[in-house]
C-alpha positions, 0 to 999 in steps of 0.5 A: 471445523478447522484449527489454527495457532493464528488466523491473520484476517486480510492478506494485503502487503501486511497481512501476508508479510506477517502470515510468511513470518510466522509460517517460517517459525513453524506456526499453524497459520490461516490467512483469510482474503476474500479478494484474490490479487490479480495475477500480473501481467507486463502489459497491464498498466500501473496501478494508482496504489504505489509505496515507497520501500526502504532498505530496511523494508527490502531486508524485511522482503529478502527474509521472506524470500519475497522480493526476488519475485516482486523484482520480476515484476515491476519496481522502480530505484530511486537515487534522489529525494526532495522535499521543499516549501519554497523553491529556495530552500529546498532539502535534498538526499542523495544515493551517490553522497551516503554510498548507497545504490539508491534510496529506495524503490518505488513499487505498486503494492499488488506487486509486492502483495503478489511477491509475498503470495507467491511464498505461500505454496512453500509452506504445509503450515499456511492456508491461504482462504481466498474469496470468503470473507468473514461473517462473524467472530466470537472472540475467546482468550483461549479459543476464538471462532471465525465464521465465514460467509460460505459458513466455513468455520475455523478456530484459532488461539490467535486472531490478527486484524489486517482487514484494512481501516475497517476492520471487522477484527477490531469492531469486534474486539471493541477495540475503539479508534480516535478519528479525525477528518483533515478535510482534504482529499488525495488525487492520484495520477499516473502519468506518462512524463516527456523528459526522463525523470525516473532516479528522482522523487520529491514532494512540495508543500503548498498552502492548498496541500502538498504534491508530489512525485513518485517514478514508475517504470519506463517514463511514467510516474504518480502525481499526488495532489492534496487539495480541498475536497471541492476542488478534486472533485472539480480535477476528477470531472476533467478530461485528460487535455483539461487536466494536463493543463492544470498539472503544467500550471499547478506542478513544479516546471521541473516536471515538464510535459506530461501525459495523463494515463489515469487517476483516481481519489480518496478522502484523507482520514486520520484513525489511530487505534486506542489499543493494538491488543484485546481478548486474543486479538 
């Protein structure tokens, strides 16, 4: 039986930025993640998943001493924002305007997941478990148990959930959550665009839902396409020729040719939990 302060179960983006945070305190933490993040390489293409990171978000990496390696990786600036409904009334913001380098960056989340596991092997109080995942729970103010699939057994005062929608931390917490469907999915296309376009991000909103465009590096970027659950799926079961044609059709003519590289969707479900707190959770 092993014994930690902490056990942060999930060590995606969040899990792993917290678990660094805490090692750097001095705590004792464990982080658990049965699926270990592929290891980057230059000629991988990008992956669909991507966010975009603020300043603030950079400070929080640069504490962690994180972005350094996530900058050796891949991530795009992005010097312009603009979000509109109708084309003549559009709000923009501008890197130049507010004296700043950029706005922000746009960067795939394995990357910065990456970024925050290569901090790990600096600490002796962080243990990282890869490729187990957890079996079950006995939650205890005072001294919770976390038996895991290979029937590893450790223990903690403190419990994190960071185990995704899902959370096996919450079930087991009885913590409940208000759910509701917007009856919408997301299509997520990575693209490779004719015309240079990579200092600029913006999002449009239309009656059907919005789309946007998010830069990659090199002359790629992320279409996001909302849209009734019916018609994704009839966009998903195009083939690249057919959907470029829709993109030219259904996207701002400022987004030009492009050429699809790949794409993927998910459902579009609203969860927010009724409490972030419960018997050392």
């Amino acid at each position: 039986m092993e014994q930690y302060e902490i056990v942060v179960v999930g060590g995606g983006m969040v899990g792993a930025a917290l678990a660094l945070g805490l090692a750097t305190q001095g705590r004792s933490v464990a982080v658990i993640e049965k699926f270990t993040p592929k290891p980057f390489e230059q000629a991988q293409p990008m992956d669909l998943r991507v966010s975009a990171i603020s300043h603030r978000s950079v400070d929080l990496l640069h504490s962690l001493d994180a972005w350094g390696a996530i900058q050796d990786t891949r991530v795009c600036p992005y010097a312009r924002l603009e979000t509109w409904e109708a084309d003549n009334c559009r709000i923009r913001f501008n890197a130049g305007e507010l004296a700043l380098p950029q706005l922000g960056y746009i960067v795939e989340n394995r990357m910065i997941q990456l970024g925050l596991w290569a901090q790990f092997a600096r600490f002796d109080n962080l243990k990282v478990i890869e490729g187990d995942g957890v079996e079950g729970l006995e939650l205890d103010p005072n001294d919770s148990s976390i038996t895991l699939e290979s029937g590893r057994v450790l223990k903690a005062h403190l419990v994190v959930g960071a185990d995704g929608a899902n959370s096996r931390v919450r079930q087991a917490a009885g913590i409940g959550i208000t759910a509701w469907d917007y009856r919408q999915e997301c299509m997520l296309i990575n693209v490779e665009t004719e015309l240079p376009q990579q200092d600029i991000t913006w999002q449009w909103f239309t009656p059907s839902g919005p789309r946007s465009f998010l830069p990659l590096c090199g002359n790629q970027g992320s279409l996001v396409w909302y849209d009734a659950p019916k018609r994704i799926r009839q966009l998903k079961n195009m083939n690249p020729a057919q959907l470029e044609s829709e993109i030219a059709t259904y996207f701002p003519a400022e987004l030009g040719k492009v050429k699809v590289l790949q794409h993927g969707s998910f459902p579009l479900t609203r969860v927010m939990l009724k409490a972030i707190i419960s018997r050392a959770v």
